[in-house]
TORFI-744558 format. One record per residue (C-alpha): x, y, z; residue number from 0. Coordinates in Angstrom, 3 decimals, always signed. Layout:
! TORFI-744558
- X:Y:Z:NUM
...
END
This chain:
! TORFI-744558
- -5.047:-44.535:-90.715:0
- -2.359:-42.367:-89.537:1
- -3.999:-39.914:-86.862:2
- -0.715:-37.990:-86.914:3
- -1.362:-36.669:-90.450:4
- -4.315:-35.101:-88.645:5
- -2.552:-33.260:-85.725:6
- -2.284:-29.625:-86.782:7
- -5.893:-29.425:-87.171:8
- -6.618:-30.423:-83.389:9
- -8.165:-27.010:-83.281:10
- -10.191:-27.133:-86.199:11
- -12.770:-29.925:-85.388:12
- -14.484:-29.451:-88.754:13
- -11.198:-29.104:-90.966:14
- -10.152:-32.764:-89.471:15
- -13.716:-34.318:-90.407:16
- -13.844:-33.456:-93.108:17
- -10.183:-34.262:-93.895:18
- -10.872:-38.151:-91.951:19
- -14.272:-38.503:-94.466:20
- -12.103:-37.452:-97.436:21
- -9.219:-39.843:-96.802:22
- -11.723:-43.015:-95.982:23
- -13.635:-42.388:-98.706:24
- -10.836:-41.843:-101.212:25
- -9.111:-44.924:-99.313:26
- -12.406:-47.196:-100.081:27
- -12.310:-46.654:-104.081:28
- -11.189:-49.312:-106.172:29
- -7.576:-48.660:-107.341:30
- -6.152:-45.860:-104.603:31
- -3.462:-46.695:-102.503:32
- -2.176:-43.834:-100.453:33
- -3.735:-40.437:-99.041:34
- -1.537:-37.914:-98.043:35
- -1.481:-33.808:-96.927:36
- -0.072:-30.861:-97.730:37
- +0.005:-27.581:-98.195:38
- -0.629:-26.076:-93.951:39
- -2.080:-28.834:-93.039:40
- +1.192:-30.440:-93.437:41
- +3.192:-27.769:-92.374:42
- +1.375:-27.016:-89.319:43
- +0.106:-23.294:-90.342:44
- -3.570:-23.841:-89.931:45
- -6.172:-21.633:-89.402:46
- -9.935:-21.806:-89.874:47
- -9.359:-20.225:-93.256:48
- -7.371:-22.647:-94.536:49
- -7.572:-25.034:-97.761:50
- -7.128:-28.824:-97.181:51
- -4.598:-30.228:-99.998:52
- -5.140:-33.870:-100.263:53
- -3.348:-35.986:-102.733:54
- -4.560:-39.086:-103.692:55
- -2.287:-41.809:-104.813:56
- -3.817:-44.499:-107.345:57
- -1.908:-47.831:-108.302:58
- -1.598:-47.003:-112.178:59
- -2.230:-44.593:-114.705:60
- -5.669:-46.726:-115.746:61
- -6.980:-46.779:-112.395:62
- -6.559:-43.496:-111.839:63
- -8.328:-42.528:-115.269:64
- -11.169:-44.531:-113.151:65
- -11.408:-42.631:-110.401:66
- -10.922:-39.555:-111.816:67
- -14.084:-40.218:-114.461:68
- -16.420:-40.437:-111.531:69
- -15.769:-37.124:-109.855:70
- -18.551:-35.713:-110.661:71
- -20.592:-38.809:-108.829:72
- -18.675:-38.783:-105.895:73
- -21.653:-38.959:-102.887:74
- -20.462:-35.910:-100.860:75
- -23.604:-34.513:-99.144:76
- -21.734:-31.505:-97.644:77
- -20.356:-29.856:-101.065:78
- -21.985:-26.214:-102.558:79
- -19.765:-25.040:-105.634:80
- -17.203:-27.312:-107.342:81
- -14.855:-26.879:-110.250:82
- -12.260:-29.077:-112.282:83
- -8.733:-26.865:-112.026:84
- -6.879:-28.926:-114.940:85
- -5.983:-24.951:-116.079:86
- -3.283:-25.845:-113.114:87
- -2.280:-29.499:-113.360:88
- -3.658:-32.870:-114.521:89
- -6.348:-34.499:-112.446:90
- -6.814:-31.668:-109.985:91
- -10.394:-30.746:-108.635:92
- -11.649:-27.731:-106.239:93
- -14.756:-28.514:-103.926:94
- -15.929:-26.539:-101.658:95
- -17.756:-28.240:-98.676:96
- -19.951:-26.422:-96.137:97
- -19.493:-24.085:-94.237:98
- -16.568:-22.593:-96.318:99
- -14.099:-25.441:-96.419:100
- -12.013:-25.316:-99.735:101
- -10.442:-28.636:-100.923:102
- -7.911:-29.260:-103.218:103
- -7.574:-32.847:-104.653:104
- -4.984:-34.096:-106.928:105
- -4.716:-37.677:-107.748:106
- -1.223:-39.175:-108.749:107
- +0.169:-42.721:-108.880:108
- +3.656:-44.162:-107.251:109
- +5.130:-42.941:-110.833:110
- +4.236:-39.445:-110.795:111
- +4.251:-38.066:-107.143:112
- +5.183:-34.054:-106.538:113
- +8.235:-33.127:-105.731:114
- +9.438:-30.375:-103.560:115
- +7.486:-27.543:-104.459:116
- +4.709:-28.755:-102.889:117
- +6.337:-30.276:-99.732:118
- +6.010:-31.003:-96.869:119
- +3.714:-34.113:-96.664:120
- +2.146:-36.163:-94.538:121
- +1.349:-39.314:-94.582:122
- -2.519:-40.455:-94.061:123
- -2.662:-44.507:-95.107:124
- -0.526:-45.616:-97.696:125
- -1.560:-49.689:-98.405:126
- +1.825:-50.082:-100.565:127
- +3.677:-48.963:-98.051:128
- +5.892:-46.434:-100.209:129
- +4.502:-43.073:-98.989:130
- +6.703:-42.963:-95.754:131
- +9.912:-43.173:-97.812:132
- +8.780:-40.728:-100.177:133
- +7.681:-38.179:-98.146:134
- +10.643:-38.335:-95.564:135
- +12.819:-38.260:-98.389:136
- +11.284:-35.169:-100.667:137
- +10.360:-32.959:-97.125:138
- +13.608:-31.112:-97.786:139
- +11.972:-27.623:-99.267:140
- +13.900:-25.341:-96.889:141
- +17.152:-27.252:-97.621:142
- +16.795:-25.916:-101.416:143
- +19.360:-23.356:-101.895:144
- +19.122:-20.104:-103.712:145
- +19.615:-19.814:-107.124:146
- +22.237:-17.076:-108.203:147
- +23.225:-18.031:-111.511:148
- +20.733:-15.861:-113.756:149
- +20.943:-12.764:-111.831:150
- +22.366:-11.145:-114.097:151
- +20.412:-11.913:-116.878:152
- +17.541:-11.336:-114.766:153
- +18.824:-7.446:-114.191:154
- +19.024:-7.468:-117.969:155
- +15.521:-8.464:-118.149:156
- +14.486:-6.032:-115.605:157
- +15.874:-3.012:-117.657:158
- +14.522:-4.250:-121.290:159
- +10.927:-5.028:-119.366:160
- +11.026:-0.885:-117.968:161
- +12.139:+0.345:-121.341:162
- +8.618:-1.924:-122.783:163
- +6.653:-0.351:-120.089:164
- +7.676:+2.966:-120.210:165
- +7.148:+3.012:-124.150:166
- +3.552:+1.620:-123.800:167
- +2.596:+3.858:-121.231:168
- +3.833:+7.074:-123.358:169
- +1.616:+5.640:-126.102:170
- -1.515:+5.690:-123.834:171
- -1.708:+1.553:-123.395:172
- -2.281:+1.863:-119.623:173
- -4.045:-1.503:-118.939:174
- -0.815:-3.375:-120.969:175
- +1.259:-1.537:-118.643:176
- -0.356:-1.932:-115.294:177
- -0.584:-5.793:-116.189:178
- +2.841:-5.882:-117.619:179
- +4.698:-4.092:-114.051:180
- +3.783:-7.576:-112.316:181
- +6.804:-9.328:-114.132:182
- +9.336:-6.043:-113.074:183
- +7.978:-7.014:-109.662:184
- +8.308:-10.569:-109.371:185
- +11.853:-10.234:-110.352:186
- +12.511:-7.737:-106.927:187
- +10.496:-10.196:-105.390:188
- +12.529:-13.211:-106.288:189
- +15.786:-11.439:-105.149:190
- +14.196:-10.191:-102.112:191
- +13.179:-14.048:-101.002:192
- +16.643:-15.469:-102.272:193
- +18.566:-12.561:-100.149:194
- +16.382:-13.686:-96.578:195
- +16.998:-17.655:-97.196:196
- +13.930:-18.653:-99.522:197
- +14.650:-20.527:-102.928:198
- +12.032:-18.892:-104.806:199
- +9.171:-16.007:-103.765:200
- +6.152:-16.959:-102.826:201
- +3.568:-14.660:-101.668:202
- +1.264:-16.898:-99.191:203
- +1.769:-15.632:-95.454:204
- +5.114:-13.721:-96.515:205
- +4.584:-11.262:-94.051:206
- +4.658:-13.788:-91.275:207
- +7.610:-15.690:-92.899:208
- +9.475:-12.663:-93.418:209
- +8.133:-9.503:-91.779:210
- +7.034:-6.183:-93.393:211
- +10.483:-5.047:-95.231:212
- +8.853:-6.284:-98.695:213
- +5.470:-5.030:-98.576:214
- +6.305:-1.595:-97.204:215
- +8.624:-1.073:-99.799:216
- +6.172:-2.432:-102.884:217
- +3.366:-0.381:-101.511:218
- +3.501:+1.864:-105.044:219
- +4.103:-0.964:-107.060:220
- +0.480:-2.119:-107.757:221
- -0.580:+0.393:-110.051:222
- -3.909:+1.343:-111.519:223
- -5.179:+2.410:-115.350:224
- -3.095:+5.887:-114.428:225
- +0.300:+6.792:-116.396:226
- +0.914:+8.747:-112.672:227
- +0.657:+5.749:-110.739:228
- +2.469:+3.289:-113.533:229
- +5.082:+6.097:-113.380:230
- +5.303:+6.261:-109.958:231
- +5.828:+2.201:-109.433:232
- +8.212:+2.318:-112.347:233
- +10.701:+4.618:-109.825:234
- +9.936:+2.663:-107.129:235
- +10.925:-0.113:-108.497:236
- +13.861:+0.897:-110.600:237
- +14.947:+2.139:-106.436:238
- +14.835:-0.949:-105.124:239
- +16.592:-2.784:-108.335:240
- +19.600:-0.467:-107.158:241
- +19.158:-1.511:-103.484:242
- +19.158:-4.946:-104.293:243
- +21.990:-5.114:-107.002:244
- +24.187:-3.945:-104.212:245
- +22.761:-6.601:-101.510:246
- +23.303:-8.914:-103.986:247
- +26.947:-7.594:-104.257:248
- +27.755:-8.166:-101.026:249
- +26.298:-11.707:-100.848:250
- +27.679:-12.811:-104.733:251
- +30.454:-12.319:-106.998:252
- +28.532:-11.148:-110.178:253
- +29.251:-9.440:-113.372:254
- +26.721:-7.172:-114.508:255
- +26.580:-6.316:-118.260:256
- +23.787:-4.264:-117.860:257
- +25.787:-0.747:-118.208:258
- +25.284:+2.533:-115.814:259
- +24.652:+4.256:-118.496:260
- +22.062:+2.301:-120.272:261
- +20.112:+1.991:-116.833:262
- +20.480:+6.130:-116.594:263
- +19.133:+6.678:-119.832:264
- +16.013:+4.266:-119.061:265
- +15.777:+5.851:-115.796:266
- +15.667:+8.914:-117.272:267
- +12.701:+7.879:-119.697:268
- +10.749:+7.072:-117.150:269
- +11.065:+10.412:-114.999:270
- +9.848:+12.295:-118.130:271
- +6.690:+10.445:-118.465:272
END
């Protein structure tokens, strides 16, 4: 077993037992091949809060269906709430092991392993010896560039999504609207990230990744059942759509066909709420 895959939990004696009892185990069933990490385990961001994401790699598609079958049999002593998470991706299962360790399992074979989403990796045991490869290969995450080439149809959507909101909210459908403001975020959100170096937002540890800027400015964006506060995030974010538009100016060559004028008249929608 590779004790390396185990250093960034040097100071988190119980997160590396129970990580060492997982992989042995898992490494002992007929038809597995290969443990590895990752999530902060892998990428060294540990604390004693943090989830352990161990993939399991099986030989073939029918072993795995064999392994997988006896998950609810598997003789952990230390386990208090458990839950299959297939509402997230195939052969995926949540335990939770005492004191408040949660564990994330997802078993693969060599034909389906994640890509770079998910990376980096480490390496635990791998008995084919095609893990190392794999993992050195795919641990490229921050080498993804950003993606311009929808922006504008993402500004587009932006506008149309306002114009649904602020229609909704004039007919009293507060709860549609306060639900539907989280997709005229994410799309400030995903500029935001590609405009500081990130391929894609992602909200875990963001302010230690990229500082404050973000959720300062989105502090009015998480509305309630109120048309004040829906309102008020509305303007807030149809602000930062023109801060961004011209960061993203200054950074791209783009061609909006979203007119002044049709953003005026939305914006002006909106401030008569």
């Amino acid at each position: 077993m590779n004790e390396l895959a185990f250093k960034n939990m040097e100071e988190l004696p119980l997160h590396k037992n129970l990580c060492r009892f997982l992989a042995d185990f898992f490494l002992n069933q007929t038809g597995v091949g290969g443990v590895f990490l990752s999530g902060s385990a892998a990428s060294g961001e540990m604390d004693r809060f943090s989830d352990l994401d161990i993939g399991i790699v099986c030989l073939d598609d029918d072993l795995r269906e064999n392994v997988w079958a006896n998950r609810f049999r598997w003789n952990f002593s230390s386990w208090f709430h458990r839950m299959d998470a297939d509402h997230i991706k195939s052969h995926f299962i949540i335990y939770i092991f005492e004191p408040d360790i949660h564990v994330d399992i997802n078993f693969y074979t060599y034909n389906d392993l994640p890509g770079e989403f998910e990376s980096p990796y480490l390496v635990v045991e791998d008995k084919a010896g095609k893990l190392p490869a794999w993992a050195k290969s795919i641990n490229r995450k921050n080498e993804i560039q950003a993606d311009w080439s929808r922006v504008d149809h993402e500004q587009a959507r932006f506008w149309v999504c306002v114009h649904y909101t602020w229609a909704h909210c004039s007919r009293g459908e507060l709860y549609d609207c306060a639900v539907f403001v989280k997709d005229i975020r994410s799309i400030i959100e995903n500029w935001f990230a590609r405009l500081n170096g990130e391929a894609f937002f992602n909200s875990r540890k963001i302010e230690k990744r990229l500082g404050s800027e973000l959720s300062d400015q989105m502090i009015e964006c998480f509305p309630g059942l109120d048309k004040t506060e829906i309102k008020a995030a509305l303007l807030q974010l149809i602000s930062l759509e023109n801060i961004y538009q011209k960061k993203i100016e200054e950074n791209q060559q783009v061609e909006w066909s979203t007119t002044q004028e049709a953003k005026n008249r939305i914006r002006k929608l909106v401030e008569d709420l």
